[in-house]
N, C-alpha and C positions, 0 to 999 in steps of 0.2 A: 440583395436579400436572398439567403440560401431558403429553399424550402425544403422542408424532408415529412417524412411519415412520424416518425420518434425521433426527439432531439434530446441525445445521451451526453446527460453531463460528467463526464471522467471518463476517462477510456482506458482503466484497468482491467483486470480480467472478466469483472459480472458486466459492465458496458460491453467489452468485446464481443462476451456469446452473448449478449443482448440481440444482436446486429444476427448471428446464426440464427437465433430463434424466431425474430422478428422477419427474416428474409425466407424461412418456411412461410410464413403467410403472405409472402409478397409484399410485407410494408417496408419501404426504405427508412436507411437512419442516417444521422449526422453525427459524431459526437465530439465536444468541444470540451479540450483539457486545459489546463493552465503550467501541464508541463511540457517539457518542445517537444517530447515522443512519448508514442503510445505504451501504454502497459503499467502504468500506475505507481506505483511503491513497487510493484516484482521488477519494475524495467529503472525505477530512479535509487532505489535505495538498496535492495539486495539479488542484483541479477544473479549473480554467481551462488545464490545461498538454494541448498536444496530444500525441497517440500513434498512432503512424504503423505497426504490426504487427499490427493488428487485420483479418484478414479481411474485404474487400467493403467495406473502408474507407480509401482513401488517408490519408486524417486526423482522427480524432475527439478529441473532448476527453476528457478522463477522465469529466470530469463526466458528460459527455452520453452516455456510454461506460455509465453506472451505470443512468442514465434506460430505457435500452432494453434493458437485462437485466433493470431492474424490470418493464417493461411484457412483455417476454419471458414472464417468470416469473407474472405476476398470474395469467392462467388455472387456474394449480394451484394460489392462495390459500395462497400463505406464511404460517407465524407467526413473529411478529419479538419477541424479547425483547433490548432495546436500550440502550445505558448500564449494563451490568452484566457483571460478567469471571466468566467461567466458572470454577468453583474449583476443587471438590468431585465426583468420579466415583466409584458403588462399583455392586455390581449386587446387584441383587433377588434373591429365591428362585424364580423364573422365567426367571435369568437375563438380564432385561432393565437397560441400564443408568439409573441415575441421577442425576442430574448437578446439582449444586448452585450458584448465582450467589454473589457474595460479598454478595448482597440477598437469600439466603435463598431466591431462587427453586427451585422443582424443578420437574423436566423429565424425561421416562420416554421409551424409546427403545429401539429393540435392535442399533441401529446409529448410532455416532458417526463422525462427520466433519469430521475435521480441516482449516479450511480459514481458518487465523490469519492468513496469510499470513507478515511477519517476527514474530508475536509481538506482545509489549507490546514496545513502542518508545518510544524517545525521541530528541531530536536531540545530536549530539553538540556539546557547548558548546566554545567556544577559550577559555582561560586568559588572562581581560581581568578586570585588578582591577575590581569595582564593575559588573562586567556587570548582574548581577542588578537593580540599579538602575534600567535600561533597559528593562529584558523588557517588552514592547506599549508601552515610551512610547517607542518610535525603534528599536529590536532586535526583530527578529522571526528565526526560523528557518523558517519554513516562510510561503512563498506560496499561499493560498489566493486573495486574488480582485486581480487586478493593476492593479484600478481603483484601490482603496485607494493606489497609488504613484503616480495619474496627475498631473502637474505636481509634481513632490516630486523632491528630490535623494537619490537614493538607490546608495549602493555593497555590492557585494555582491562576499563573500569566496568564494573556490573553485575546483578547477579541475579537475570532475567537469562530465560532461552536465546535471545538476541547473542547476549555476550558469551556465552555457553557455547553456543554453537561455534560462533567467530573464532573462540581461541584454541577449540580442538581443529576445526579446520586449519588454521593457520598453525597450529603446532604441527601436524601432520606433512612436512616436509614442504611447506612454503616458508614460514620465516625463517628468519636464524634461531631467535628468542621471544619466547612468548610468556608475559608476564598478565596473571591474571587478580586483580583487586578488584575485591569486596567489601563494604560495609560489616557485612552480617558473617556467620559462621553458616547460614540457612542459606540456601539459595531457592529462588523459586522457578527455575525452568524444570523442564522434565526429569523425571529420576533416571533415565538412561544414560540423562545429558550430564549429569549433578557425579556420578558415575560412573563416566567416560574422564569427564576432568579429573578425577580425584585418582584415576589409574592412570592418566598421563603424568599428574603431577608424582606419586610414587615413583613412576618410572624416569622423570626429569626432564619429560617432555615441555611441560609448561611449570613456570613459577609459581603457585598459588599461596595469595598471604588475602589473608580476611583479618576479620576487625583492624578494615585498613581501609584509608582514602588517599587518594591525591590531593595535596594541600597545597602543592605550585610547580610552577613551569619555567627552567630555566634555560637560556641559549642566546645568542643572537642574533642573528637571522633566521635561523631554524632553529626548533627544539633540539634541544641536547641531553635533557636532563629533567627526571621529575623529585620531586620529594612527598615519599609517602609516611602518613604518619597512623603509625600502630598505635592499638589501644594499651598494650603491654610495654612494649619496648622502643616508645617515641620515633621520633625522624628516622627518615631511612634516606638517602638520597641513591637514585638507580639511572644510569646511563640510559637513553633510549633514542633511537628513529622518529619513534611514532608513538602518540596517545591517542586511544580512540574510546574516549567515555563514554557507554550505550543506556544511557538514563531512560532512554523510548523519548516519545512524540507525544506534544503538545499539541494535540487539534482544538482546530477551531474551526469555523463551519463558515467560516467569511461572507459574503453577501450575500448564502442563503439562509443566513438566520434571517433577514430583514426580505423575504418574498412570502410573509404569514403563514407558514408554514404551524402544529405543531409540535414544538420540540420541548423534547425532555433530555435534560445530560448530553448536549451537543449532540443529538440524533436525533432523524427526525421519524414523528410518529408515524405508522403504517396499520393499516386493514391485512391481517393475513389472509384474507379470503383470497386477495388482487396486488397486495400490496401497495394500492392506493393512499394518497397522503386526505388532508382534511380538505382538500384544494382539486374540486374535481378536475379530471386529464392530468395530474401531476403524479408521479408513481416515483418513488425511491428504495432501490437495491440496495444489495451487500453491508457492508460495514456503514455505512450514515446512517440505516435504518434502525427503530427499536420499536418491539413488540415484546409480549409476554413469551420467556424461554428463547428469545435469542441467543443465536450461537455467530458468533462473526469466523466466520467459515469463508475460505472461497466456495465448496461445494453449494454450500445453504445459498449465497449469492447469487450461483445458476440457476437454483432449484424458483428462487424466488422470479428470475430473469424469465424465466420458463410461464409461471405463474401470469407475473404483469402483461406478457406481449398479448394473451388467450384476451385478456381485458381492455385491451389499448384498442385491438381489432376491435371488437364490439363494440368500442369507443367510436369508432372510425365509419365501422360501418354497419351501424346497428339493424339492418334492416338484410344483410349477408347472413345466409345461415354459414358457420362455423363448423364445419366435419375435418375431426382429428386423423391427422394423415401421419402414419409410419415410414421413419426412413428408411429404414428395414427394407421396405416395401419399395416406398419410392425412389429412393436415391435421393441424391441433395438434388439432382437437376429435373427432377419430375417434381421440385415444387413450383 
């Protein structure tokens, strides 16, 4: 049985400074992800991808974004229980809760914290006979390291910031060929983004054809080859490396919809006062969380991370007066 002070479920970045803000007040934590390493979506799905709204940071990577909440956090000596999905919650005769991994792990705590981000996810797949076929030998959904595309002809379907991003990145002297379909003639990521693509593709950096889909995937062993079909000018067939459809994620909230939570649209509800759930000692951060004018922010994440621990303590030990101490002031190691 691990016991901890706050038992963080996901250990992306609002779990991460969970662990910073929680070890100012000297409460330890544990946190138990169901993916084998720390850092969430920044660390499994787009390490290499920069993110431009992080405080005192023009631009970090995700990746490197995970590095320095680790290094944040190490002075309060996290426990990390990794590769394994949180099931099972009931509470003690003390009142403490208990928390079961679907590997049978337990964990004892008096205070849960919610910090899944979107849940169990997955990407959503396009309706391509024989996809399946492909999967890692030429189809990929998610870009983790953009080296893997360098010199390689690669086209990618979408027309979210995701895919926007990915194909100027990679047109920018990592691939050979960078081929970019769309549905639409609109695209919905940023205007900077929408605008960068439309001056690479003038300048012949990237392919761009809209009112266009991918209809099938040919090769065999590996992909070779897609056919894309216009709304004007029917089949296209185009040699490629690589397809990488970025349709975005299907969350689901897997075996925390079923611990009474709550929930509205796969998120679960919260008190912004503490961000408290309807389940007293249960608190849920970041992206899982919904309240009125939610923004799914990493900043808002911390902000909220910040928020819950002030209430957890209290939880913990209600009978401690609470004086808010500056690091300014103290240093991390003068807490």
């Amino acid at each position: 049985m691990i016991q901890t002070d706050i038992l963080i479920i996901g250990a992306g970045p609002c779990g991460l400074f969970t662990v910073f803000e929680a070890g100012l007040l000297k409460l330890r934590c544990h946190l138990v992800d169901a993916l084998p390493q720390a850092g969430g979506q920044c660390s499994e799905i787009y390490p290499k991808k920069p993110i431009y709204d992080i405080p005192a940071y023009p631009s970090i990577l995700a990746g490197d974004l995970v590095d320095q909440l680790m290094e944040q956090a190490a002075p309060f000596e996290p426990g990390f229980t990794l590769g394994e999905r949180a099931e099972e919650i009931e509470k003690d005769e003390e009142g403490q809760f208990i928390l079961t991994t679907n590997r049978g792990t337990k964990h004892r705590a008096p205070i849960i914290a919610i910090a899944g981000g979107l849940g169990c996810f997955e990407p959503r797949k396009p309706p391509v006979e024989g996809l399946a076929n492909f999967e890692d030998h030429g189809v990929e959904y998610i870009i983790k390291d953009p080296e893997f595309y360098r010199d390689k002809k690669v086209v990618i379907s979408g027309g979210g910031d995701s895919a926007l991003d990915w194909a100027i990145f990679l047109a920018e002297g990592v691939a050979k060929e960078v081929t970019l379909v769309h549905r639409r003639t609109e695209f919905r990521g940023h205007l900077d983004s929408v605008q960068k693509v439309m001056d690479h593709a003038s300048e012949g950096r990237i392919r761009l054809m809209t009112n266009a889909e991918v209809v099938e995937v040919q090769g065999e062993a590996d992909l070779q080859s897609v056919v894309i079909k216009k709304k004007e000018e029917g089949m296209h067939t185009l040699e490629t490396d690589h397809w990488v459809p970025l349709f975005g994620l299907s969350p689901k909230l897997g075996p925390i919809a079923d611990w009474n939570l709550n929930i509205t649209k796969n998120a679960v509800e919260v008190d912004t006062f503490d961000y408290s759930t309807n389940v007293p000692g249960i608190y849920a951060i970041g992206d899982i969380n919904s309240y009125p004018g939610k923004l799914k922010l990493i900043l808002c994440g911390f902000h909220e991370a910040t928020l819950m621990v002030q209430s957890a303590f209290k939880r913990i030990y209600p009978d401690k007066n609470l004086v808010l101490k500056y690091t300014t002031v103290n240093g991390v190691n003068g807490f």
